[in-house]
C-alpha positions as a Markdown table, in Angstrom:
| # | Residue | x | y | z |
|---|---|---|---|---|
| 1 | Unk | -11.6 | -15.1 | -35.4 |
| 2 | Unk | -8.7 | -14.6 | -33.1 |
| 3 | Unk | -10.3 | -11.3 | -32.3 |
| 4 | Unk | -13.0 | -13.6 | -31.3 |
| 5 | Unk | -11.0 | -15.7 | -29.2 |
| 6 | Unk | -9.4 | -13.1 | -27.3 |
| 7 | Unk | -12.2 | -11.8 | -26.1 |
| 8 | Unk | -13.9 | -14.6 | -25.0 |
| 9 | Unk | -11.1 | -15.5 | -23.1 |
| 10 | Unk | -11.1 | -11.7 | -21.7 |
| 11 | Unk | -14.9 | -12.8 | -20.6 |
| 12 | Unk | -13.8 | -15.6 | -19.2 |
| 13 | Unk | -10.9 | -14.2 | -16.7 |
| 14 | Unk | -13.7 | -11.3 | -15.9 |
| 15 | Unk | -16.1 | -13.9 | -14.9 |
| 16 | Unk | -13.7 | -15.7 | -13.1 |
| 17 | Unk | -12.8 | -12.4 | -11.0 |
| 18 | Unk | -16.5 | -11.6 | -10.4 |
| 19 | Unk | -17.0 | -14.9 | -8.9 |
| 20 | Unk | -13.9 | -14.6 | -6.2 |
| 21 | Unk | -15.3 | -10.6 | -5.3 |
| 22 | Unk | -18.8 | -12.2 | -5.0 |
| 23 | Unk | -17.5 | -14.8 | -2.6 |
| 24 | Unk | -15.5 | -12.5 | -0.9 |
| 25 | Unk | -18.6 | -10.1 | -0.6 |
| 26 | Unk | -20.5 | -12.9 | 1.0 |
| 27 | Unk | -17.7 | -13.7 | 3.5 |
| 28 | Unk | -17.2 | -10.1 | 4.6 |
| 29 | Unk | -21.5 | -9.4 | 5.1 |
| 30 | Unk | -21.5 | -13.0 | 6.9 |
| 31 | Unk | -18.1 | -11.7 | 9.6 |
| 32 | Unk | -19.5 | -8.0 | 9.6 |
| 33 | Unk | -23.4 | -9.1 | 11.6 |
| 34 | Unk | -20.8 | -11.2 | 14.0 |
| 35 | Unk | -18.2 | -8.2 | 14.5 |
| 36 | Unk | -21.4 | -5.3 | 14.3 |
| 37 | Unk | -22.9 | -7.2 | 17.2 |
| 38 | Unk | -20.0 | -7.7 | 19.2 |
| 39 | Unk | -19.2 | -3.5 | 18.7 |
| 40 | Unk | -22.9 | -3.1 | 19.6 |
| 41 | Unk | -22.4 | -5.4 | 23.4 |
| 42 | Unk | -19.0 | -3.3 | 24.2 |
| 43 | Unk | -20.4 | 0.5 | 23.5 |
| 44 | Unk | -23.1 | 0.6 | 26.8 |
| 45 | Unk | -20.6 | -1.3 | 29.0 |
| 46 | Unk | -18.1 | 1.1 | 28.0 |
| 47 | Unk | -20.2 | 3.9 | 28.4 |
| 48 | Unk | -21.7 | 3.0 | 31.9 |
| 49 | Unk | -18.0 | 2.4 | 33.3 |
| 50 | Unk | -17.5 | 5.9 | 32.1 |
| 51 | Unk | -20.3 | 7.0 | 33.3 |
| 52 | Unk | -19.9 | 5.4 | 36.8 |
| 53 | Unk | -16.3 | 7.2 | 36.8 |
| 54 | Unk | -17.3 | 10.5 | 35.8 |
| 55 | Unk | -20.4 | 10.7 | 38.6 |
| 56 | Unk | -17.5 | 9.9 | 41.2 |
| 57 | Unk | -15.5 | 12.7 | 40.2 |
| 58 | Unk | -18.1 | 15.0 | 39.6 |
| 59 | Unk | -20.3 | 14.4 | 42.6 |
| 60 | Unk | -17.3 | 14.1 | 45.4 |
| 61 | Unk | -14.5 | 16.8 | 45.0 |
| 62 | Unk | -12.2 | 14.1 | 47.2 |
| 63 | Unk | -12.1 | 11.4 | 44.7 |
| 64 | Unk | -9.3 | 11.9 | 41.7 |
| 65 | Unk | -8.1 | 10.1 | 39.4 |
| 66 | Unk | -4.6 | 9.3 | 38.7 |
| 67 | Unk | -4.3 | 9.1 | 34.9 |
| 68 | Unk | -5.9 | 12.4 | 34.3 |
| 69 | Unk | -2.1 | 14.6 | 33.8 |
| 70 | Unk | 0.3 | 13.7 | 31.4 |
| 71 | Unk | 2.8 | 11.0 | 32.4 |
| 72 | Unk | 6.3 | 12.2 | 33.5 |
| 73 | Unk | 7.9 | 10.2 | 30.9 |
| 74 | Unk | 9.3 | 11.4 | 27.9 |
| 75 | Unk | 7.7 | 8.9 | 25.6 |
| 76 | Unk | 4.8 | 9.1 | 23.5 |
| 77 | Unk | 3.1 | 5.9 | 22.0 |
| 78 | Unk | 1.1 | 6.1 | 18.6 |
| 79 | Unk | -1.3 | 3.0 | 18.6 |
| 80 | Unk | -2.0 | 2.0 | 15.0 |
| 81 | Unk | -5.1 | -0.3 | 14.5 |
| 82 | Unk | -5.7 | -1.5 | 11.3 |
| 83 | Unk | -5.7 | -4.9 | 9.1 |
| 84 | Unk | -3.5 | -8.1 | 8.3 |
| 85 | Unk | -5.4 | -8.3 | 5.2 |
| 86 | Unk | -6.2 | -5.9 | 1.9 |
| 87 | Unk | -9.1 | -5.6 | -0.1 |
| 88 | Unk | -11.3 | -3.2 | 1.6 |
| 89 | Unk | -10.7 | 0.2 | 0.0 |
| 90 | Unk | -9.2 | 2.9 | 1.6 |
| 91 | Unk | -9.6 | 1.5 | 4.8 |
| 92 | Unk | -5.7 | 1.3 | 6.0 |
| 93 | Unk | -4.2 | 4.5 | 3.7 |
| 94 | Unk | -6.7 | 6.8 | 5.6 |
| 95 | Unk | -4.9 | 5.4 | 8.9 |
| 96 | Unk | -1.6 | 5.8 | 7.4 |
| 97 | Unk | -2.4 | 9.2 | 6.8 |
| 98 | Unk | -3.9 | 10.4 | 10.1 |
| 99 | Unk | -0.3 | 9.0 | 11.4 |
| 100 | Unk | 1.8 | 10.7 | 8.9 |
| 101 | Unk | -0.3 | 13.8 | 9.5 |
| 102 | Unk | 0.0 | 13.3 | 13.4 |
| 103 | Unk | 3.9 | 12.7 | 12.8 |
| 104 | Unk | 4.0 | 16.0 | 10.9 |
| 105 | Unk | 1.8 | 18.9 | 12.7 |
| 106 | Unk | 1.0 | 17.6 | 16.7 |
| 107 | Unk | 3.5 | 15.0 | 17.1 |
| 108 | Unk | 6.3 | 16.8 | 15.1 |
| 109 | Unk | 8.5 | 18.1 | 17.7 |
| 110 | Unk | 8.3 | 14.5 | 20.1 |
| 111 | Unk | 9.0 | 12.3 | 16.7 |
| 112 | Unk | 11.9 | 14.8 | 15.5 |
| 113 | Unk | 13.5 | 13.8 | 19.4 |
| 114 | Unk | 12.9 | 10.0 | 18.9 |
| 115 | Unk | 10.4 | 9.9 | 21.3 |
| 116 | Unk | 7.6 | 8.3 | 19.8 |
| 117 | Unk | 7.2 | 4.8 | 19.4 |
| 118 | Unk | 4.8 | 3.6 | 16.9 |
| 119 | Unk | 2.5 | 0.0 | 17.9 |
| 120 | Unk | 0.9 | -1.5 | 14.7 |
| 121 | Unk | -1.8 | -4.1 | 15.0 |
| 122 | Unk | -2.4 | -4.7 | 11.6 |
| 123 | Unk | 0.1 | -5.8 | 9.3 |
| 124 | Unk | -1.1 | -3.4 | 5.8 |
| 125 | Unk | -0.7 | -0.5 | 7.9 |
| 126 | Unk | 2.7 | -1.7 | 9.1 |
| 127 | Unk | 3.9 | -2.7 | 5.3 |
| 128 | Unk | 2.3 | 1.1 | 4.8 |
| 129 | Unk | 4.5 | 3.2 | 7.4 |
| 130 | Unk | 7.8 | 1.0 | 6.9 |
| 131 | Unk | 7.7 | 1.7 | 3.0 |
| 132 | Unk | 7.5 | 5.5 | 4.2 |
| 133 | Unk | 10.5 | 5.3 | 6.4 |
| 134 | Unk | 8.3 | 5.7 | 9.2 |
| 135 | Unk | 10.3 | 4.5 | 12.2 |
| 136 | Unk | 10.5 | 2.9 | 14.8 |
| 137 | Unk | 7.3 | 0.5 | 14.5 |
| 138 | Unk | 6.5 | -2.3 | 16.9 |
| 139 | Unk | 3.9 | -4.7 | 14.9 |
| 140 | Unk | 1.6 | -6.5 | 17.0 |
| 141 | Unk | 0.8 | -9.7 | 15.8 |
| 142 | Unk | -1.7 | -12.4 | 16.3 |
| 143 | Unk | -4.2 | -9.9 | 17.9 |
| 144 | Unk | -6.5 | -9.4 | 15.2 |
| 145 | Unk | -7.5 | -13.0 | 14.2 |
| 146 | Unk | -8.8 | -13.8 | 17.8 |
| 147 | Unk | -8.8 | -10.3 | 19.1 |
| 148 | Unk | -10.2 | -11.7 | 23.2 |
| 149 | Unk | -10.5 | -9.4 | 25.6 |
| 150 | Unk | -7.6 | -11.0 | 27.7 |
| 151 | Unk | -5.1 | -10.4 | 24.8 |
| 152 | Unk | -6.3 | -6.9 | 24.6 |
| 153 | Unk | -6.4 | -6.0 | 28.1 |
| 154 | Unk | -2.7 | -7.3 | 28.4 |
| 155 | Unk | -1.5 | -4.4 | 25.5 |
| 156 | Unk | -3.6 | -1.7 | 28.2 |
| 157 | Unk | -2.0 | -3.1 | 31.0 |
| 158 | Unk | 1.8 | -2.7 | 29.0 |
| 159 | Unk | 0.4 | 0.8 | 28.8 |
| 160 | Unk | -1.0 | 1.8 | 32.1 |
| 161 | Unk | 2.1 | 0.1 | 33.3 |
| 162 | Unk | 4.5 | 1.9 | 31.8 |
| 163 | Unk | 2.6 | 5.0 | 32.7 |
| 164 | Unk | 3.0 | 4.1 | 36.5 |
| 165 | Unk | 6.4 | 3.9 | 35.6 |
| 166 | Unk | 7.4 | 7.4 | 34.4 |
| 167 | Unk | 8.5 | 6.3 | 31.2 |
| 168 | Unk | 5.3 | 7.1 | 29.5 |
| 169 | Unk | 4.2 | 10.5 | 28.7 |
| 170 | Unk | 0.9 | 10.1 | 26.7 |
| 171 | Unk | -0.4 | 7.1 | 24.3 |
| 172 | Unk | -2.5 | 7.9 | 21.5 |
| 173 | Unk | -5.2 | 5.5 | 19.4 |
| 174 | Unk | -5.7 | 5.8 | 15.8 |
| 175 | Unk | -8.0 | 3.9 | 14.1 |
| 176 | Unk | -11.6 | 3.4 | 12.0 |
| 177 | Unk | -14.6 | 3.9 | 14.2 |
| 178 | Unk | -17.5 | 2.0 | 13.0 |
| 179 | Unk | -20.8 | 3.8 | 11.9 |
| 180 | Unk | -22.5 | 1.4 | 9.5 |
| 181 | Unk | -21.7 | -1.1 | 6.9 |
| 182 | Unk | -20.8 | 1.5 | 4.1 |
| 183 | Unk | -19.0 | 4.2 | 6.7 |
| 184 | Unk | -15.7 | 4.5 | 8.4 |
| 185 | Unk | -14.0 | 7.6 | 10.2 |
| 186 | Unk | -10.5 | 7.5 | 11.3 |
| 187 | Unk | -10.7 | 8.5 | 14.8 |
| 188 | Unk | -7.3 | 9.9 | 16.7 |
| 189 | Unk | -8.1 | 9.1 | 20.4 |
| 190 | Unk | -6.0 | 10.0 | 23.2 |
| 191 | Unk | -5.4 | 6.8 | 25.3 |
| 192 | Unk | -3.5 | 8.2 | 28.6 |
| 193 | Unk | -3.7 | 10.5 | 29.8 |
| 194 | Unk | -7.3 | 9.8 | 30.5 |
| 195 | Unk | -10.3 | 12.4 | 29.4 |
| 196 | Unk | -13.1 | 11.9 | 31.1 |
| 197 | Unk | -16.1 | 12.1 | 28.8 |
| 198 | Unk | -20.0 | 13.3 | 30.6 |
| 199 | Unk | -22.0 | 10.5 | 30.2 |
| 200 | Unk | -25.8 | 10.9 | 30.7 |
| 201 | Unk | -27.2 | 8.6 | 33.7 |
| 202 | Unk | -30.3 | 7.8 | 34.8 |
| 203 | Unk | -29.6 | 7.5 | 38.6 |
| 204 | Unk | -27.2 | 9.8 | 40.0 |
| 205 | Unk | -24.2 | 8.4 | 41.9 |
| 206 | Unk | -25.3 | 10.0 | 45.1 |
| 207 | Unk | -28.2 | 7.2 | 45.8 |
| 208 | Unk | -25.9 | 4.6 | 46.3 |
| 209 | Unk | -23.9 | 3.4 | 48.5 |
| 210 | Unk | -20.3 | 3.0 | 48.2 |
| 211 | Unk | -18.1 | 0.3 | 49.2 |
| 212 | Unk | -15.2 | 0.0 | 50.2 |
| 213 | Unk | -14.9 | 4.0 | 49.7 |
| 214 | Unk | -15.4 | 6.0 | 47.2 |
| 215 | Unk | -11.6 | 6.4 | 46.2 |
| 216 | Unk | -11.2 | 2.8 | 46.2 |
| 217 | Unk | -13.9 | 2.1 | 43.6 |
| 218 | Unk | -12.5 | 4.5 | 41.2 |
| 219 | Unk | -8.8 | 3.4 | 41.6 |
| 220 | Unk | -9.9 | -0.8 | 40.8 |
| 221 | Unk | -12.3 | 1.3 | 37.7 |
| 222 | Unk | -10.0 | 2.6 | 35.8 |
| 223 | Unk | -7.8 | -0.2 | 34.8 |
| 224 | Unk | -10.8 | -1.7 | 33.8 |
| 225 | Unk | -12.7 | 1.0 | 31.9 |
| 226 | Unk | -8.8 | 1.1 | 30.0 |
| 227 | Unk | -9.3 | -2.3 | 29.3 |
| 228 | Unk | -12.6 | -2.1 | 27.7 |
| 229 | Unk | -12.0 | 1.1 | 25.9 |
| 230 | Unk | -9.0 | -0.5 | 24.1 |
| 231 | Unk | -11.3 | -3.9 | 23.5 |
| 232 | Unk | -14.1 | -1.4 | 22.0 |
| 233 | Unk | -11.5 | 0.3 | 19.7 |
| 234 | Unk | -9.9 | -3.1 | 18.1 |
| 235 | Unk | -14.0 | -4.5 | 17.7 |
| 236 | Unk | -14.4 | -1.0 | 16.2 |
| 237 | Unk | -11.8 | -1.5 | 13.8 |
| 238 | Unk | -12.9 | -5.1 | 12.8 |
| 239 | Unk | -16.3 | -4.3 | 12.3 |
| 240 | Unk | -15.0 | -1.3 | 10.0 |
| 241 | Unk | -12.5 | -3.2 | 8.2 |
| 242 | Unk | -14.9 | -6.0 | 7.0 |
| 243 | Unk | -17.8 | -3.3 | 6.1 |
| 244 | Unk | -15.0 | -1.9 | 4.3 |
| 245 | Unk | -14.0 | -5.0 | 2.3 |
| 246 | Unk | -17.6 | -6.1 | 1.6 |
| 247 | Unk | -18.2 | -2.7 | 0.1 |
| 248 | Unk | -15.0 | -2.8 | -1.9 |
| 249 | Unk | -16.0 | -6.2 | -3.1 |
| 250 | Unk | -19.5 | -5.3 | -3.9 |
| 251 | Unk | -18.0 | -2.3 | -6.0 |
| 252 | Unk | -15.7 | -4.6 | -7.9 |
| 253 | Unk | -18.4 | -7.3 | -8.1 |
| 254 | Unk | -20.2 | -4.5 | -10.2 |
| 255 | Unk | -17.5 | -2.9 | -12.5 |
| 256 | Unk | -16.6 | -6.7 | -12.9 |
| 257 | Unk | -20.5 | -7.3 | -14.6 |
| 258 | Unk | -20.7 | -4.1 | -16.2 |
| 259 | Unk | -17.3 | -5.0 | -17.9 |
| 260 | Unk | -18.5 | -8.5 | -18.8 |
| 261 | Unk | -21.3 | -7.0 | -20.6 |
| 262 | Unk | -19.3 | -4.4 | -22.5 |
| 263 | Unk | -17.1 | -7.3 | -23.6 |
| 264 | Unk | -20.2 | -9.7 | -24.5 |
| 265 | Unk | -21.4 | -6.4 | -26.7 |
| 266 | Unk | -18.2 | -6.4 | -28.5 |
| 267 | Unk | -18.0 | -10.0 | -29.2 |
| 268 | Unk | -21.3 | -9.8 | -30.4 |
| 269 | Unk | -20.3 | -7.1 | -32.8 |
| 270 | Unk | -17.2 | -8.7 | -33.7 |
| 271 | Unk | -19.1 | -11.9 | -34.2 |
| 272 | Unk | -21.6 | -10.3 | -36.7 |
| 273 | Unk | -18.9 | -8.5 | -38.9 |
| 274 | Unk | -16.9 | -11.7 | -38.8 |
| 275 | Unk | -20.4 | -13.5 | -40.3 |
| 276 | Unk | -21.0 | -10.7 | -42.4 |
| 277 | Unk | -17.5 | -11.3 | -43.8 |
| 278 | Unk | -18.3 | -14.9 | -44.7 |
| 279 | Unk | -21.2 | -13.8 | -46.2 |
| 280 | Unk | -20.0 | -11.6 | -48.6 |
| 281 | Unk | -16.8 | -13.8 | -49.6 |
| 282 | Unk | -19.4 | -16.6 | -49.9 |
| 283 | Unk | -21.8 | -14.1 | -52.3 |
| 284 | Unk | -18.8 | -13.1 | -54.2 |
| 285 | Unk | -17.4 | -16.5 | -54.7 |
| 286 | Unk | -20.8 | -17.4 | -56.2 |
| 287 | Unk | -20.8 | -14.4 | -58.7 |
| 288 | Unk | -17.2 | -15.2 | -60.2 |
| 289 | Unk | -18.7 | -19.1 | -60.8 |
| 290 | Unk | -21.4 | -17.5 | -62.3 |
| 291 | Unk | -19.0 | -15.6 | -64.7 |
């Protein structure tokens, strides 16, 4: 009987767990529509200030753009998105290990010098990199709970600023683009200098007309286009990290049921040989009386 015992209670804690990973599926499907629809508003306005840009430059050889050329700074800023909470798989080692791997092959001689400084928004991946000995990290806090666009755009405007400076060389992005609910790639995006993307437009650049100049419009663009890439990459990450943890869930929801089962088999059995047992004292009892 106190096999019996034990395994009910084992039931018990499994059914226990299966209701907190169903809960927790439920709460990562309900944030992941929010965040897949605010990823789904950024990408075209994004895209057409790129676009916009890249018709300037392309159409009229007189217009540059200044954050094209690496900066003449020596230092080199690894931007680490991630998450302040766990649960959702794989979803903050496979940053972790797009840094370590960028810390090792590209980044190698720069990091060996001290001259890459590593900004975390996410406090897993920060945990992640200081139990490596990865150093120095900067962890952005706050950002990810009530990630607006003006706290975002104030992290691009650090950047760009201390790009204009001379003390930044190049920043680099690293973090989960979204592609559905059950997919996440880890994406290493250079930040400044800037690359240009061609970007498809309907109307060429040519049939409008330009004001102030054509100079002007591109220098008061590209702080802005910054500013919404960055916004685009934390949204990214969001909506990634919750289709991430809803998956995870949903998994563990499942091995949680299939385990129940298992256990409710083996209580059965256990059950029936401990009722066969009684039997069989119970018939041999009656045969010694009988004696």
């Amino acid at each position: 009987m106190a096999n019996l015992k034990d395994i009910r209670t084992r039931i018990g804690a499994v059914k226990t767990t299966m209701q907190v990973t169903s809960a927790m599926k439920m709460i990562s499907a309900a944030r992941l529509k929010k965040a897949q629809d605010d990823v789904e508003h950024i990408r075209p306005y994004t895209s057409h200030l790129i676009g916009i840009i890249h018709d300037m430059v392309s159409t009229y050889p007189d217009v540059t753009i200044n954050y094209t050329i690496p900066g003449r700074g020596n230092k080199v800023v690894l931007f680490v998105i991630a998450s302040d909470r766990g649960l959702c798989g794989a979803f903050n080692a496979n940053v972790v290990k797009a840094v370590q791997n960028l810390l090792k092959n590209e980044l190698n001689d720069d990091y060996k010098k001290g001259n890459v400084e590593i900004r975390v928004l996410g406090k897993q991946a920060w945990k992640m990199l200081r139990s490596r000995n990865i150093r120095p990290l900067i962890l952005e806090e706050g950002q990810l709970s009530d990630p607006s666009f003006t706290k975002i755009a104030m992290i691009a405007d650090e950047l760009i600023s201390e790009y204009d400076l001379g003390v930044l060389k190049e920043a680099i992005i690293v973090y989960n683009s979204f592609i559905n609910a059950a997919v996440q790639e880890v994406q290493v995006q250079q930040f400044l200098p800037v690359k240009i993307p061609e970007v498809k437009r309907t109307n060429p650049i040519s049939e409008y007309i330009l004001e102030p100049d054509r100079q002007a419009i591109v220098d008061s663009l590209m702080p802005k286009t910054l500013r919404s890439l960055l916004y685009q990459v934390v949204l990214e990450s969001i909506a990634s990290e919750h289709g991430a943890r809803m998956t995870s869930m949903h998994k563990a929801t499942d091995n949680a049921n299939t385990l129940i089962n298992e256990l409710q088999l083996m209580y059965n059995k256990a059950r029936q040989s401990a009722i066969t047992n009684e039997l069989i004292e119970i018939t041999s009892g009656a045969e010694a009386l009988k004696k």
